[in-house]
C-alpha angles and dihedrals in degrees: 000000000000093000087054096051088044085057106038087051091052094045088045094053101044086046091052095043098043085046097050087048102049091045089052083054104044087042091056095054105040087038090065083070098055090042093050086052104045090041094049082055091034099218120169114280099247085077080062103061097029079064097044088050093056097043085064098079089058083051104049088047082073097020101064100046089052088044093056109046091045082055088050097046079040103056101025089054088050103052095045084051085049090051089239103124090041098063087048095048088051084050078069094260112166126222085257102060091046092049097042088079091059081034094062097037085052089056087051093051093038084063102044083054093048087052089043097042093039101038128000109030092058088044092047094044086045088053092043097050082048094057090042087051088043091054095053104044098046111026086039081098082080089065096065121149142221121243106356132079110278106211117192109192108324100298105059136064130183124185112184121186100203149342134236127221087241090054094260115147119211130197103018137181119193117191110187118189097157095108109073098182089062132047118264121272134232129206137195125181141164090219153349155150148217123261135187112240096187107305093329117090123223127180114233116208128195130211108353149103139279109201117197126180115212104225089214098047101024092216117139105237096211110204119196111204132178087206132015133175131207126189126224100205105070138247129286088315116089137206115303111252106242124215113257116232121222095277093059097054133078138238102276091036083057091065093037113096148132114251102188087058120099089217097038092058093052090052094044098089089043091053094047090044084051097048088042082057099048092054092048104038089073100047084050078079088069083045104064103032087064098059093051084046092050093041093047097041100036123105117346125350110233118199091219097066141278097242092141091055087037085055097042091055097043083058102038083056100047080046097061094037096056086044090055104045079049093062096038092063088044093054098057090062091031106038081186088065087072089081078073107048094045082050093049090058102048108034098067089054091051093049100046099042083060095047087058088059115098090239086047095047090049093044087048097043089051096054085050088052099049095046092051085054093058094044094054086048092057087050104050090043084056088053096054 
C-alpha cells in the first residue's frame, strides 16, 4: 500500500536522524570519562576509540525506543496538521491500518534489541571493562609519581625522585618480585623513561645497578649496565583473567551456573533478574510505541496540533520507563518483582492494542465524555 510505504519512509528516517543525535550527545558526555582516562595514561588514541566504539551497543539499548516513539508523536502530528490522516481516515481507514506502518518499524527495532540485550551488548561491555582494566594496569606506569612508592599490581614497585619537563625520570628503585621461580630484583638508576613497545609500556633505565641475591649461596650478583628495560607487563604470566558480573554475560551465560557453588547460588536470583531483563527491554519498544499510537490516533484529529495528546503520551512513556527501571533494581534484591516487570511490559500493549480497536475507541471516548460532562457540572455548580 502506498500509504504504508509513505509512512513507513517518513517513520524510518526520523527514527534514523533523532537516534544518531542523541547518541552524538550522549557520546559526547559519557565519552569525557574514557578520554580522561586514556589521556591521564596516555595510551595511544586508538584505545580511545576502540572504547568509544564498544560503549555504542549499552546506548542504543535506551536510544532506539525513544527514537522511535519521538519519530511516532513527529510524523503522525505532522500528517494530521497537514490534513493527511484525516482524509484517510474519511477514505474509511481504520486505527489498524494507520498504526501497522510504526507497528512494523517497532518489530524491526524489537529484533535488532533482542540481538543488542541478549549478545552483543554484554559481550561488548565485557570487552570494554577488559580494555579499561587493561589501561590501568599496563599504561599506569604513566602515572608515575614523584616522591612516593609507585606500585603496579602486587609484584612491582617504582620510587621516582623527580620528574623532568621532557618526561625524563631521575633517581629510580625498582623492586620486581613477579617472577616466583627466581629472587626478587632490585634496581638502581640515575635516570630513565617509559617507552611504548608496541602497545605494551617498559620502562627504560640508564646507568645504574640490578642487585640479585642467590637463595643457595646468599650472596647479592651486582650487575652495572649503561641501559636496562624492564618491562611493565609481567612475565610469562599474563594478566589474570577477572569474573564477569551480570551485566557482562550473555544471555545463556546468564543461565549457566554452578549450583553446588556457594557464589554461584547468590548470584543465582541477579543473573535471572538480569536475563528476565534482557528478553523484556526490547518488546518495551512495543510498549511504548502503542501508547504514543493509541494517544495520537485516538478521538478527533485538530489542525492546529495535537500538542495535549503529544504531552500525555511523553509522559505516559517516561512514566512507564521510570516504572520499569523501578522494578528492574528491585528485582535484583527481590527475583519475585519481576511479575511486575514482565506485567508492566505487556499490558500496555494489550490495552492499547484494544483501545485501537473501533469497540475500544467508542467505550474510551464515552468515559472521556462523560468525564468531561461531570467536570462541567462541578463547574457550573461552582458558578452559580
Amino acid at each position: 500500500m502506498l500509504v504504508t510505504r509513505y509512512l513507513m519512509k517518513n517513520l524510518l528516517s526520523a527514527t534514523l536522524f533523532i537516534a544518531l543525535t542523541l547518541t552524538a550527545v550522549i557520546w559526547l558526555t559519557q565519552s569525557l570519562k574514557l578520554l580522561e582516562l586514556v589521556a591521564n595514561s596516555d595510551a595511544p588514541p586508538m584505545l580511545f576509540i576502540k572504547l568509544v566504539a564498544l560503549s555504542l551497543p549499552r546506548f542504543l539499548e535506551t536510544i532506539l525506543p525513544i527514537s522511535l516513539v519521538t519519530a511516532i508523536l513527529f510524523v503522525y502530528n505532522k500528517m494530521i496538521m497537514d490534513n493527511e490522516l484525516i482524509v484517510l481516515r474519511s477514505c474509511g481507514v481504520d486505527q489498524y491500518a494507520m498504526a501497522k506502518p510504526a507497528l512494523a518499524v517497532a518489530a524491526g527495532i524489537t529484533l535488532i534489541l533482542l540481538c543488542l540485550t541478549t549478545y552483543l551488548s554484554p559481550m561488548s561491555f565485557a570487552a570494554m571493562q577488559d580494555l579499561r582494566d587493561a589501561i590501568r594496569n599496563q599504561y599506569s606506569a604513566f602515572l608515575v609519581r614523584e616522591g612516593v612508592f609507585n606500585t603496579f599490581g602486587k609484584d612491582l614497585t617504582v620510587y621516582v625522585r623527580s620528574r623532568s619537563e621532557n618526561g625524563d625520570l631521575t633517581g629510580l628503585v625498582i623492586h620486581d618480585t613477579r617472577d616466583k621461580s627466581k629472587p626478587p630484583v632490585t634496581i638502581t638508576a640515575k635516570r630513565g623513561r617509559i617507552a611504548l613497545n608496541g602497545d605494551v609500556p617498559d620502562i627504560v633505565v640508564f646507568d645504574g645497578l640490578r642487585q640479585q641475591m642467590d637463595d643457595d649461596t646468599t650472596v647479592i650478583t651486582k650487575l652495572y649496565f649503561s641501559r636496562y628495560t624492564i618491562e611493565i607487563n609481567g612475565l610469562e604470566n599474563g594478566p589474570q583473567r577477572r569474573s564477569h558480573d551480570a551485566g557482562e554475560r550473555t544471555l545463556p551465560e546468564l543461565f549457566d551456573y554452578d549450583a553446588t557453588d556457594r557464589k554461584g547460588r547468590e548470584t543465582h536470583d541477579l543473573f535471572m533478574a538480569e536475563a528476565v531483563n534482557r528478553l523484556t527491554t526490547p518488546f518495551t519498544t512495543f510498549s511504548f510505541s502503542m501508547v504514543a499510537l493509541a494517544s495520537i490516533l485516538l478521538g478527533p484529529f485538530n489542525r492546529r496540533g495535537q500538542s495535549r495528546k503529544v504531552l500525555g503520551a511523553a509522559v505516559a512513556v517516561a512514566a512507564l520507563a521510570m516504572l520499569n527501571a523501578f522494578i528492574t533494581n528491585a528485582a535484583k534484591k527481590h527475583l519475585s518483582a519481576d511479575i511486575f516487570l514482565v506485567t508492566l511490559t505487556i499490558a500496555p500493549i494489550l490495552f492499547c492494542a484494544w483501545s485501537l480497536h473501533l469497540v475500544g475507541e467508542q467505550r474510551i471516548m464515552r468515559a472521556v465524555r462523560a468525564w468531561n460532562a461531570r467536570l462541567n457540572r462541578r463547574w457550573e455548580g461552582r458558578s452559580a
